[in-house]
C-alpha positions as CSV (number, residue, x, y, z in Angstrom):
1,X,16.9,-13.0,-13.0
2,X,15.1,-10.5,-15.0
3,X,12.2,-12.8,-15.8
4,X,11.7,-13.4,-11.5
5,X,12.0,-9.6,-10.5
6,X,9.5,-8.4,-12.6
7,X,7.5,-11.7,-11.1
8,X,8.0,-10.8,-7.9
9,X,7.3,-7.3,-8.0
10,X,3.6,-8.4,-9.4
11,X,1.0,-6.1,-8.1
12,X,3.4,-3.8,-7.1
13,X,5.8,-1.7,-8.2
14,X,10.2,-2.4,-9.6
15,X,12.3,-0.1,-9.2
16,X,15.4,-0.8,-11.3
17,X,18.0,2.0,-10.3
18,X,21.1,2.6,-13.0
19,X,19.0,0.5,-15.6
20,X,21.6,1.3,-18.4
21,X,23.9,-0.9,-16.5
22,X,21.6,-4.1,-17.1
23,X,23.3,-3.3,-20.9
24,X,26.6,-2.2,-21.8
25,X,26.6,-2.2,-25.4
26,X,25.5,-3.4,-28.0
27,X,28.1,-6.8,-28.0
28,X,26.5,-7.7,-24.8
29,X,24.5,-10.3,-25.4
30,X,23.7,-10.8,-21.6
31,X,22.2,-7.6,-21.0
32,X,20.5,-7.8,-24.2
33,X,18.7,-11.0,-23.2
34,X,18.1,-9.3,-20.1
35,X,16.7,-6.2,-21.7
36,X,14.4,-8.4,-24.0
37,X,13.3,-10.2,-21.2
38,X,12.5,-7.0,-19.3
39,X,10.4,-5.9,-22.2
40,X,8.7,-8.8,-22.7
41,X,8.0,-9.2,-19.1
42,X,6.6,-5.4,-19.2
43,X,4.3,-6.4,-22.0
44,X,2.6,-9.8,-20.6
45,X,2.6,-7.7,-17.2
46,X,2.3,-4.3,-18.0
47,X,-1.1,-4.4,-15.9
48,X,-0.1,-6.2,-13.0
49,X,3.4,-4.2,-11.8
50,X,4.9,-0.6,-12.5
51,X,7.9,-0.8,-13.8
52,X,10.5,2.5,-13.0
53,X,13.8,2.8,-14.5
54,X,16.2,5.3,-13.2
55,X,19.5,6.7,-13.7
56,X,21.7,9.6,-15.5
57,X,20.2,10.8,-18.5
58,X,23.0,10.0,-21.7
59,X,23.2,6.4,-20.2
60,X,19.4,6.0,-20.4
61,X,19.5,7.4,-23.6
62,X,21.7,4.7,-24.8
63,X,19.4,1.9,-22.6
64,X,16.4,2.9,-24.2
65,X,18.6,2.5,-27.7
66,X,19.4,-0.9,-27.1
67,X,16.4,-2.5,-28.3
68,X,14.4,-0.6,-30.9
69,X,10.8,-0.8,-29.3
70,X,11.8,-0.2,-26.1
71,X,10.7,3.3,-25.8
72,X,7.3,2.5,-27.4
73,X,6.8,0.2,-24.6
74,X,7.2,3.4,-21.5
75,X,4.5,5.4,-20.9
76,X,6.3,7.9,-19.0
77,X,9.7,9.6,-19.3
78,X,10.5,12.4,-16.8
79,X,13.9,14.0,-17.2
């Protein structure tokens, strides 16, 4: 599902509101398939769609936590 939103949103822009909750913790392997597919798709894309995460700040925190390049990979963080 990941892998077709960012796909879709090509040329445009995604708008993922309350991102932490693609990823509960850190036993979740779902969300953190989802959350290396959103990077990945962010990398092969990263020219082609604008990717904009949103929601309360400890949870993102923790989102951004849950994969260790993640951060690396955002090239804008407004608090």
């Amino acid at each position: 599902k990941v892998k077709k939103a960012v796909q879709d949103a090509l040329g445009g822009v995604l708008f993922i509101d309350e991102a932490y909750a693609l990823c509960k913790d850190h036993k979740d392997e779902f969300g953190k398939e989802a959350v290396d597919t959103l990077i990945k798709e962010m990398e092969d894309n990263g020219q082609n769609v604008i990717v904009i995460l949103a929601g309360y700040h400890a949870e993102m925190g923790k989102f951004l936590n849950a994969n260790p390049g993640f951060r690396s990979r955002i090239a804008f963080n407004l608090d």
